[in-house]
C-alpha positions in Angstrom: 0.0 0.0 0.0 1.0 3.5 -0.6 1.5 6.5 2.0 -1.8 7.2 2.8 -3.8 4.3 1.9 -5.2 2.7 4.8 -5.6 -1.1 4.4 -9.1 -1.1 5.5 -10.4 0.3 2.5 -13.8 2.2 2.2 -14.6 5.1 4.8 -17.7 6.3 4.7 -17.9 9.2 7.6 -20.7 11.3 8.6 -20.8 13.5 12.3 -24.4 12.1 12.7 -24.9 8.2 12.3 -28.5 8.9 12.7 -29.1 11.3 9.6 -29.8 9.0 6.8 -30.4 10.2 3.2 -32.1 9.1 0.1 -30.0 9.4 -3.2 -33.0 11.6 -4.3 -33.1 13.5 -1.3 -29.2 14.1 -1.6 -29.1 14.9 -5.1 -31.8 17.3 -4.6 -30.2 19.2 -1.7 -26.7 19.3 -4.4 -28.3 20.8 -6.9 -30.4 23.5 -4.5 -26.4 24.2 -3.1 -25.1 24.4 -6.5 -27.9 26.3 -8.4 -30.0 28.0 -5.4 -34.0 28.1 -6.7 -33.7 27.4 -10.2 -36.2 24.2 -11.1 -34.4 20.8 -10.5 -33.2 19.2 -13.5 -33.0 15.5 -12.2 -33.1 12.2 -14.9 -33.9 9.3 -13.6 -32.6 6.2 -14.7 -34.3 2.7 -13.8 -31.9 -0.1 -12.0 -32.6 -2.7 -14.8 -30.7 0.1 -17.1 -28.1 -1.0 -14.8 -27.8 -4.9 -15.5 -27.1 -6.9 -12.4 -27.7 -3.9 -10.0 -28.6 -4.0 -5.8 -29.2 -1.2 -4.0 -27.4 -0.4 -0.9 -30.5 -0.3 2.3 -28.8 2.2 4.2 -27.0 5.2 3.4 -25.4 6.5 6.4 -22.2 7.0 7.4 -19.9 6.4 10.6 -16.9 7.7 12.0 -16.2 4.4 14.3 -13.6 3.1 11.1 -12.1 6.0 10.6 -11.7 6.9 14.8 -10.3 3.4 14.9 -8.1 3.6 12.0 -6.7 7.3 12.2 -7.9 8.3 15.3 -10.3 10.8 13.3 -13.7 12.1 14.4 -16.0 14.1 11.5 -17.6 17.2 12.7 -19.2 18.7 10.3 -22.6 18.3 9.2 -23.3 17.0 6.0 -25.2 20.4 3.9 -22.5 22.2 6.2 -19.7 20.0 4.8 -21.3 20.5 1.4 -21.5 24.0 1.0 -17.8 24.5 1.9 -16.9 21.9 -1.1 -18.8 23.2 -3.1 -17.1 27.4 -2.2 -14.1 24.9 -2.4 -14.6 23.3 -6.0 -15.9 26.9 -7.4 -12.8 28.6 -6.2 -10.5 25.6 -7.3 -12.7 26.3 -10.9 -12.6 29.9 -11.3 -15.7 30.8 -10.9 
């Protein structure tokens, strides 16, 4: 493994195990980040379009891997987190 690769593979943090979001629900707070109160232009795409496809029950995070791992413990809320990515990408782009 490289530096900075951790061995145990997927980390998938959140400061509140209890806040769970749909794909839906998450694309739809991106683009209201991203594009403020223009009309949501969202396609969806069946899973069959996907083949062999499951979809994952749960989608919450944890920081008990990561805390374990690195010692790390996530903070920051998750449209908090967002927002400053998203200041983070448009800066990074520019714009």
């Amino acid at each position: 493994m490289g530096a900075g690769v951790a061995e145990d593979g997927v980390f998938n943090l959140c400061s509140d195990p209890a806040h769970e979001i749909s794909i839906m629900d998450l694309a739809k707070l991106s683009w209201q980040l991203v594009n403020g109160d223009e009309p949501i232009m969202l396609k969806t795409v069946p899973y069959s379009a996907f083949g062999n496809y499951e979809d994952v029950p749960r989608r919450t995070g944890s920081s008990e891997k990561a805390s374990r791992v690195f010692g790390f413990k996530a903070r920051t809320l998750l449209r908090d987190g967002m927002k400053k990515t998203i200041t983070w990408q448009r800066k990074a782009m520019g714009v």
